[in-house]
Backbone as ProteinMPNN parsed JSONL, in Angstrom:
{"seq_chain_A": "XXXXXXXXXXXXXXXXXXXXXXXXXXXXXXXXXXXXXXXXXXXXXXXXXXXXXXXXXXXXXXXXXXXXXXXXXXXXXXXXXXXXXXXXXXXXXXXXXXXXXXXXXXXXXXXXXXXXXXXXXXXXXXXXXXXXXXXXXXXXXXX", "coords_chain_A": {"N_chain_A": [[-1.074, 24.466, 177.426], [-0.664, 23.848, 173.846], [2.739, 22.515, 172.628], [3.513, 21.949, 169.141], [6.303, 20.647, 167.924], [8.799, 20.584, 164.981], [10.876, 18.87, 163.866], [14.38, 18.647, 162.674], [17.189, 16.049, 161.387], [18.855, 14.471, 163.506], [21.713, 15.646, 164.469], [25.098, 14.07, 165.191], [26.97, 13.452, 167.812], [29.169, 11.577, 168.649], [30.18, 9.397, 171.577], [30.731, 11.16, 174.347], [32.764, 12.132, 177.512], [29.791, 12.385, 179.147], [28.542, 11.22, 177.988], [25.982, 9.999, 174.82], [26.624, 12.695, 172.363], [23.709, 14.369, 171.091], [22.433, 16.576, 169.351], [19.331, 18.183, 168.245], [17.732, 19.69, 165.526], [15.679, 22.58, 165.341], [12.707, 22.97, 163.665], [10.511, 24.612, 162.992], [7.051, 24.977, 163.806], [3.946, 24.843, 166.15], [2.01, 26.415, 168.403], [-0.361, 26.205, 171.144], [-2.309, 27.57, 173.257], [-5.145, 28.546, 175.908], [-4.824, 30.905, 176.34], [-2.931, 32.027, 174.403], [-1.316, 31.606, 171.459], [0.148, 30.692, 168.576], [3.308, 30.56, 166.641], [6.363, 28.15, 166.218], [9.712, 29.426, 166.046], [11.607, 29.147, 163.301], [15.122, 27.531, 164.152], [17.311, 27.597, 167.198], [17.32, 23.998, 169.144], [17.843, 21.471, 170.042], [19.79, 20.03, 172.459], [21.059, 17.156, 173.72], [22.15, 14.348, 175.853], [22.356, 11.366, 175.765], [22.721, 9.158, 178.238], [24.91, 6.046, 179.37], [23.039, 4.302, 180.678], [20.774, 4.635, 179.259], [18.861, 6.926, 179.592], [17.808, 10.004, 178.5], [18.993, 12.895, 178.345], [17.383, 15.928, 178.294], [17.863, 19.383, 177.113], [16.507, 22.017, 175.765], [16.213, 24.948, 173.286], [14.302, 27.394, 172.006], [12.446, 29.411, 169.773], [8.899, 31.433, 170.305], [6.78, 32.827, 168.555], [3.42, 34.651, 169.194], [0.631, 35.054, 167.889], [0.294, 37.48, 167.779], [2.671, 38.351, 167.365], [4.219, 39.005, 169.602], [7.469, 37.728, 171.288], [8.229, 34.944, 172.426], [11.009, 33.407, 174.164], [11.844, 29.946, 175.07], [12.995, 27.736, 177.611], [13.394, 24.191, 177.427], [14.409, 22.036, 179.776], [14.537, 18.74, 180.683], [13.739, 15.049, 181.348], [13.651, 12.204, 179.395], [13.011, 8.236, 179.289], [12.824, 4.788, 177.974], [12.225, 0.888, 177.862], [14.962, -0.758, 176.775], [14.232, -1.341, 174.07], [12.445, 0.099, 173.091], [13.829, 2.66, 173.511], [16.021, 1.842, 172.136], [14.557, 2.328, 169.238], [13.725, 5.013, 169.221], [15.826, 6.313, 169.257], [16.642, 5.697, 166.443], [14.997, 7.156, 164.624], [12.31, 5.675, 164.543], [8.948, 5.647, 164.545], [7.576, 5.325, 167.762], [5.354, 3.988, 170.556], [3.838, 6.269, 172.079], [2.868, 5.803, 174.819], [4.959, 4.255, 175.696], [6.905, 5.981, 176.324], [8.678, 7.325, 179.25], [8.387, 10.899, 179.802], [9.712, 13.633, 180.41], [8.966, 17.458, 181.174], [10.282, 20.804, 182.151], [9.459, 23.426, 181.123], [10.64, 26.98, 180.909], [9.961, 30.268, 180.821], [10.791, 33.457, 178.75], [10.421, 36.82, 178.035], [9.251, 40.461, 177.23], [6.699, 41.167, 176.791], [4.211, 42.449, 178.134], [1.606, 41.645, 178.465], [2.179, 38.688, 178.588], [3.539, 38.575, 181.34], [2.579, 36.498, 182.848], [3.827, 34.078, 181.911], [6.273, 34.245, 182.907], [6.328, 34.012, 185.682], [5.44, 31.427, 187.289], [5.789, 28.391, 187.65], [5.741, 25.671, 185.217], [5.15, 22.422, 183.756], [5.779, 19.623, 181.651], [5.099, 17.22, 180.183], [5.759, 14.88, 177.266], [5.813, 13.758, 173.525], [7.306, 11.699, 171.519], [7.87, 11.675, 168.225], [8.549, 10.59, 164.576], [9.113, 13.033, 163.215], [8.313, 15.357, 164.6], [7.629, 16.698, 168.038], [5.713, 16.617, 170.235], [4.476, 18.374, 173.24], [2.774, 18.719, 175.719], [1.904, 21.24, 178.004], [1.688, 22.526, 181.666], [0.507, 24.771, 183.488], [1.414, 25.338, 187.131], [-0.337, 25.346, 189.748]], "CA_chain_A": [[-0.772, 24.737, 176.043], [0.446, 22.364, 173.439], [3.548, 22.651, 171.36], [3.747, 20.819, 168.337], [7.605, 21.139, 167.49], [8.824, 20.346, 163.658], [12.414, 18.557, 163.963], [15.14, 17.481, 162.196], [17.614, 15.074, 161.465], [19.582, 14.654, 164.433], [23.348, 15.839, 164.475], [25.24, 12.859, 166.33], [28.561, 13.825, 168.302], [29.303, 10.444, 169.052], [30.397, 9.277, 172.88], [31.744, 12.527, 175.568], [32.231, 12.304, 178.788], [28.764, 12.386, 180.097], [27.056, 10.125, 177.518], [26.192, 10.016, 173.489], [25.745, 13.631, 172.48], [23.544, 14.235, 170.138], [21.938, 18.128, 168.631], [18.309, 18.059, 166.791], [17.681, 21.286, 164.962], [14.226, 22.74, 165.786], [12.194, 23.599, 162.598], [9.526, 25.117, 162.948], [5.619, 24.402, 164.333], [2.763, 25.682, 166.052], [1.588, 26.411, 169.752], [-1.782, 26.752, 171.507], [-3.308, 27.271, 174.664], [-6.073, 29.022, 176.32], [-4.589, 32.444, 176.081], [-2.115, 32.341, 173.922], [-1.06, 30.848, 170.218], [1.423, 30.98, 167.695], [3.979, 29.536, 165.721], [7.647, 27.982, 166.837], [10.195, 29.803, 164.854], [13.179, 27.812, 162.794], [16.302, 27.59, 164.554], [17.472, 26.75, 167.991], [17.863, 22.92, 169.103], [17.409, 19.748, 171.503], [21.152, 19.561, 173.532], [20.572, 16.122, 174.678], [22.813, 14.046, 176.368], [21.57, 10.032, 176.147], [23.418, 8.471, 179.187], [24.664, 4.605, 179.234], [21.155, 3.766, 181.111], [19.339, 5.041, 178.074], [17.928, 8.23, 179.561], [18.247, 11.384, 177.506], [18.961, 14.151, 179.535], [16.978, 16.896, 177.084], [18.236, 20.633, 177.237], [15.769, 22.489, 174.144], [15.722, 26.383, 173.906], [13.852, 27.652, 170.831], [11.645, 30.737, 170.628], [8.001, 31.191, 169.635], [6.323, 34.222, 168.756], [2.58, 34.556, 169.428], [-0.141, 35.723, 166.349], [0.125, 39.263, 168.089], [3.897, 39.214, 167.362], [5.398, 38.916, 170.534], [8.296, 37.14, 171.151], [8.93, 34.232, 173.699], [12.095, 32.569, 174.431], [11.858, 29.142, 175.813], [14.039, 26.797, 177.427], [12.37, 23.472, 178.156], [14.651, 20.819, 180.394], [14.1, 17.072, 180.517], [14.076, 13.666, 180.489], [13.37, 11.185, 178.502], [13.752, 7.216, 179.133], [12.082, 4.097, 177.96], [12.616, 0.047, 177.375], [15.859, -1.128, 175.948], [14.352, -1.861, 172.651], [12.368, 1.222, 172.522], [14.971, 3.64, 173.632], [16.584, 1.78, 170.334], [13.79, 2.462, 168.027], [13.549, 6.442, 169.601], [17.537, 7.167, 168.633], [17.212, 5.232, 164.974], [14.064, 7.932, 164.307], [11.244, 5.185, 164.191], [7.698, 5.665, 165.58], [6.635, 4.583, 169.224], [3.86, 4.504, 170.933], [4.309, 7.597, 173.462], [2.61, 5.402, 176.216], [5.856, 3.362, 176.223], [8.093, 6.287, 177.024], [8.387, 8.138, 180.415], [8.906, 12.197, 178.448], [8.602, 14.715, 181.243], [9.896, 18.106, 180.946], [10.441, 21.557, 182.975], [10.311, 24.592, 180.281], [10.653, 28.078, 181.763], [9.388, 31.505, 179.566], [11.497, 35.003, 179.19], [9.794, 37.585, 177.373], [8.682, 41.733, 177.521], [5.091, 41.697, 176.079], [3.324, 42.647, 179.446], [0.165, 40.85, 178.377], [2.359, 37.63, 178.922], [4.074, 38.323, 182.2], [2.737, 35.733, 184.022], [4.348, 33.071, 181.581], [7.451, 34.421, 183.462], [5.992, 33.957, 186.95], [5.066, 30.529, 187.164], [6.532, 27.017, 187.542], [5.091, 25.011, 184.319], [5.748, 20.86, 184.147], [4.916, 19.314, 180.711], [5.075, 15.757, 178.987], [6.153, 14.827, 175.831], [5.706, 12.907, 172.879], [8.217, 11.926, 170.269], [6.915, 11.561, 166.88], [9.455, 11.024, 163.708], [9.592, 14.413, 162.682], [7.715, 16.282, 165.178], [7.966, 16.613, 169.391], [4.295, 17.25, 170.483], [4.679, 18.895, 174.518], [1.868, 19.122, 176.489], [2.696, 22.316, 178.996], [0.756, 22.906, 182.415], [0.853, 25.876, 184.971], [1.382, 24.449, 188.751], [-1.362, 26.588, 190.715]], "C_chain_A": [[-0.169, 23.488, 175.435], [1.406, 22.945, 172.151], [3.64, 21.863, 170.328], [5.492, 21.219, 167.515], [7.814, 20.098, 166.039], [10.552, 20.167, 164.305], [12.983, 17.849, 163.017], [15.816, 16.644, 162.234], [19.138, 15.163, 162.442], [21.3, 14.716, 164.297], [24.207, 14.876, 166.067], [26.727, 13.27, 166.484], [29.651, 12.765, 168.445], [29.48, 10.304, 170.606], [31.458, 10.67, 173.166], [31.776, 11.814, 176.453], [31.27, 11.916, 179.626], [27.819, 11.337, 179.432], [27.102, 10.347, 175.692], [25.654, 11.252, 173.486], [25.065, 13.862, 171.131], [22.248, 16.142, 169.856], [20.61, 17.571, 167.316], [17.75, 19.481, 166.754], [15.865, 21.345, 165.086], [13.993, 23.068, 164.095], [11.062, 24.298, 162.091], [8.555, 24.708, 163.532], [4.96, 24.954, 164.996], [2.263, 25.245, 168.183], [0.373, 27.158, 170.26], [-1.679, 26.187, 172.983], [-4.568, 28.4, 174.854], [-6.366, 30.512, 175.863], [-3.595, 32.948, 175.179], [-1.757, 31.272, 172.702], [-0.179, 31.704, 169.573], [1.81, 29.875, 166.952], [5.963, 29.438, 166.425], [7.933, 28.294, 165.615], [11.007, 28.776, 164.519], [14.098, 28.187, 163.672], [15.809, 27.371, 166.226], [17.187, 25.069, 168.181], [17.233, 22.011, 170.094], [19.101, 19.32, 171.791], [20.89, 18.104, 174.235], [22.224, 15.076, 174.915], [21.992, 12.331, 176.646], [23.12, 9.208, 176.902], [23.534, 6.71, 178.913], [23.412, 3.715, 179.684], [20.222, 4.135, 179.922], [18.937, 6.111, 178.348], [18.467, 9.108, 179.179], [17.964, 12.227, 178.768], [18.759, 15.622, 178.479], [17.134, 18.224, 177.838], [17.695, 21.401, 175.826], [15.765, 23.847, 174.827], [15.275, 26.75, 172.409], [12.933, 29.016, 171.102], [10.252, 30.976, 169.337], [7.813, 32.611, 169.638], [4.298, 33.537, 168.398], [1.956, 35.303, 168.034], [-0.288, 37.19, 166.861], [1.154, 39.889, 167.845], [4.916, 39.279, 168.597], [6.18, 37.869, 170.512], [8.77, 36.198, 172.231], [9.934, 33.251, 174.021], [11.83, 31.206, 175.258], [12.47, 28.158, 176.207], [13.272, 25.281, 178.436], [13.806, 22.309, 178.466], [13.901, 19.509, 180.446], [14.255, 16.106, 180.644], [13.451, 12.596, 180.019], [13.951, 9.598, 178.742], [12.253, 6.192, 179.143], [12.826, 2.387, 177.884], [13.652, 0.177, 176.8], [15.487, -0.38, 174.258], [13.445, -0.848, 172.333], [12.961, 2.686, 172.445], [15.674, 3.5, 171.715], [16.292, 2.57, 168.882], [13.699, 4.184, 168.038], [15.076, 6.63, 168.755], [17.604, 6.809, 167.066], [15.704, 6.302, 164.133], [12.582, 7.163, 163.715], [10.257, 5.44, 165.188], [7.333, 5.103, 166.336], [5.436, 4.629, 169.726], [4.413, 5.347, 172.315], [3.854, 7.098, 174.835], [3.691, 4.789, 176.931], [7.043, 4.332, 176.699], [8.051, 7.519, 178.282], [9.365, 9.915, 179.406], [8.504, 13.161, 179.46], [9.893, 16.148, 181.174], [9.614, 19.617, 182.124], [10.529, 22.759, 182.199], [9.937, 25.808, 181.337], [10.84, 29.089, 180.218], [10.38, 32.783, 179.991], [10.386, 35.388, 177.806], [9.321, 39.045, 177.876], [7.464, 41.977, 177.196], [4.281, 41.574, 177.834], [1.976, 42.223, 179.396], [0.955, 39.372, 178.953], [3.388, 37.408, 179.931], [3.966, 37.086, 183.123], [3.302, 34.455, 183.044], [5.505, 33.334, 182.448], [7.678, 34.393, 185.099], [5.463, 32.708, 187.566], [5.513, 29.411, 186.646], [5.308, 25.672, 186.528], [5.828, 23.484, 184.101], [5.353, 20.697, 182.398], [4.989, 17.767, 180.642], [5.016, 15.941, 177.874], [5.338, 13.799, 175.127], [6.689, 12.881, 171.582], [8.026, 11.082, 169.152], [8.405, 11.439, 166.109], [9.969, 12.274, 163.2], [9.115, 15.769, 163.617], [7.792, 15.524, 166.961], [6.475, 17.184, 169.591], [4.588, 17.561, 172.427], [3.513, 19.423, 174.849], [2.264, 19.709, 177.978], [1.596, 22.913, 180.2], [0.999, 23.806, 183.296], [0.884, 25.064, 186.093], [0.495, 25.953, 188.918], [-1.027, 26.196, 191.938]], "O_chain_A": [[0.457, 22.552, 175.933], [1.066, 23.544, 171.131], [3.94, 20.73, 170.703], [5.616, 22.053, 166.618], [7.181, 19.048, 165.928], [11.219, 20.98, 164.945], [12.548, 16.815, 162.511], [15.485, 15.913, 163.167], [20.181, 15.746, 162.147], [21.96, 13.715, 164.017], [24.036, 14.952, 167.283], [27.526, 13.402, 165.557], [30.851, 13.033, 168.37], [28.858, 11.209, 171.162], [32.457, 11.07, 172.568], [31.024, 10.841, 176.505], [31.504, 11.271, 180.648], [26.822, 10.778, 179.889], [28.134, 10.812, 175.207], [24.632, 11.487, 174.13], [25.687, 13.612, 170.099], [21.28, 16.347, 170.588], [20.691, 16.996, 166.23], [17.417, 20.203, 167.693], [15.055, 20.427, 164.956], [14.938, 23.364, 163.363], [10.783, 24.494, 160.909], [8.922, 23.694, 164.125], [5.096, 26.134, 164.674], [2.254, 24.213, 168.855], [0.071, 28.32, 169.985], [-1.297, 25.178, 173.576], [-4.883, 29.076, 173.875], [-7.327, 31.102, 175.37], [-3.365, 34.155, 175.121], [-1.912, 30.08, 172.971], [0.175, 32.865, 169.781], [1.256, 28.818, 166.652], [6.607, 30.365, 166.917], [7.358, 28.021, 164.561], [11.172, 27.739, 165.163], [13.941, 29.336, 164.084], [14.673, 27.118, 166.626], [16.705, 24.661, 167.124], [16.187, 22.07, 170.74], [19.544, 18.286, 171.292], [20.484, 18.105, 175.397], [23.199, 15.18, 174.171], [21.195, 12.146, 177.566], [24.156, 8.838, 176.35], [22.607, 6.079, 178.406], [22.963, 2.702, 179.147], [19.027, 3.85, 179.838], [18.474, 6.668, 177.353], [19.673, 9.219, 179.402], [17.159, 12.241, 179.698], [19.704, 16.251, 178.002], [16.686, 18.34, 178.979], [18.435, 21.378, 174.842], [15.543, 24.139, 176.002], [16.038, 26.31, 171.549], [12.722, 29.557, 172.188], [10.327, 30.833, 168.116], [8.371, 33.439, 170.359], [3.931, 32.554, 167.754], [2.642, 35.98, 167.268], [-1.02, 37.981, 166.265], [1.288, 41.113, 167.869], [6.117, 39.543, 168.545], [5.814, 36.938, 169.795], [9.682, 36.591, 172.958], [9.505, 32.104, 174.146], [11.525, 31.504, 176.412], [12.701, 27.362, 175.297], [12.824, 25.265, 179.583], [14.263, 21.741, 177.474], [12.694, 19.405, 180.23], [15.212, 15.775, 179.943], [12.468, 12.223, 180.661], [15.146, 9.427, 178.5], [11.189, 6.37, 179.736], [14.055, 2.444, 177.841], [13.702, 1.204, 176.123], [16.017, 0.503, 173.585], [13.449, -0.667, 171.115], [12.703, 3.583, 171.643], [15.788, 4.245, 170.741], [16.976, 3.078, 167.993], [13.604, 4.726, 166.937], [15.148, 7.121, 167.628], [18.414, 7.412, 166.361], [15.499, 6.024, 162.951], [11.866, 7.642, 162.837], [10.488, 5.477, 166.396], [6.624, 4.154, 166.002], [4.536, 5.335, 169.273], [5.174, 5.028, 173.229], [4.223, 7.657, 175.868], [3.743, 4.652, 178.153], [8.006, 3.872, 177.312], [7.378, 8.537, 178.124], [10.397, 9.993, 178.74], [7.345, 13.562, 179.559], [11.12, 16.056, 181.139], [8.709, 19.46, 182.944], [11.578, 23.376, 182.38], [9.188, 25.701, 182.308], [11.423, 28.9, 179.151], [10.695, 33.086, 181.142], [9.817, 34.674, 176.981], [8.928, 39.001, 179.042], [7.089, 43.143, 177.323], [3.939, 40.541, 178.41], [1.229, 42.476, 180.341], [0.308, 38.834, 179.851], [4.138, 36.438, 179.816], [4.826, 36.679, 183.904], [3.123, 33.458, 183.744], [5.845, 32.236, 182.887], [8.728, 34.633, 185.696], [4.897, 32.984, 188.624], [5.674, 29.262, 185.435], [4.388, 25.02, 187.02], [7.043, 23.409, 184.281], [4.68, 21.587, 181.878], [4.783, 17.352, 181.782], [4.426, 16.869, 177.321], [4.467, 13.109, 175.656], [6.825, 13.818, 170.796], [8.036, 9.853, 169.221], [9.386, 11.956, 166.643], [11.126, 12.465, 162.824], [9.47, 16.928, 163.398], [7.942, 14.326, 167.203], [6.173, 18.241, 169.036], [5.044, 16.518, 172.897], [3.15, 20.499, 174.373], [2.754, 19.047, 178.892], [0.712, 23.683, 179.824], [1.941, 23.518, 184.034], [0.313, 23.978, 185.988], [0.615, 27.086, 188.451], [-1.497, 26.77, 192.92]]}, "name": "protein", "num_of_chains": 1, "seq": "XXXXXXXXXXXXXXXXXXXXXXXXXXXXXXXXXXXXXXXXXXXXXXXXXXXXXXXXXXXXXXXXXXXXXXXXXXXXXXXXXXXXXXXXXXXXXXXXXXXXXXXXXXXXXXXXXXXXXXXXXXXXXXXXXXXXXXXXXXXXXXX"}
């Protein structure tokens, strides 16, 4: 499946503890695969955590509902790290080329619509891409 996530303008915590934290508000967008489509609703986030090495340590939970109406919660883990100077250009919200950044993620599905149990049975990997305004996630089943 592919998500195309709609984001905004990132809420910056400044330096914690563990690294710079920084909150980007989901906003909406649109998901397809084989068996299943929809639309990502507004609300929930991107928890990320960009460490002094540069790598974002991404924590996203947002929830889609499918064109039948059901409802799926998803929480996709991550990380994210590239070049110095494109790590730079990623945090100041300018466009990269997605070949230059390593974007791999781990989401996991809850949901009751018994047509889409096996999203809830099954270890899914994806890759990213991070766009100015939009997160495009390409999401694969492990068989």
């Amino acid at each position: 499946m592919t998500l195309r996530v709609q984001v905004g303008a990132p809420m910056e915590f400044g330096d914690v503890p563990r690294g710079r934290r920084r909150v980007i508000p989901i906003l909406g967008g649109t998901f397809e695969g084989p068996t299943v489509r929809g639309k990502v609703l507004v609300g929930g986030a991107d928890w990320q955590i960009v460490r002094s090495d540069g790598l974002a340590e991404l924590d996203t939970r947002y929830v889609l509902q499918t064109d039948r109406g059901s409802l799926i919660y998803i929480q996709n883990a991550g990380i994210r790290h590239a070049p110095p100077d494109v790590t730079a250009k990623l945090l100041a919200g300018a466009p990269v080329d997605p070949s230059q950044v390593y974007f791999k993620t781990v989401p996991s599905f809850e949901t009751s619509a018994p047509e889409l149990q096996w999203l809830t049975r099954a270890i899914f990997v994806g890759t990213g891409e991070r766009h100015p305004s939009e997160v495009v996630i390409h999401v694969w089943k492990v068989e």
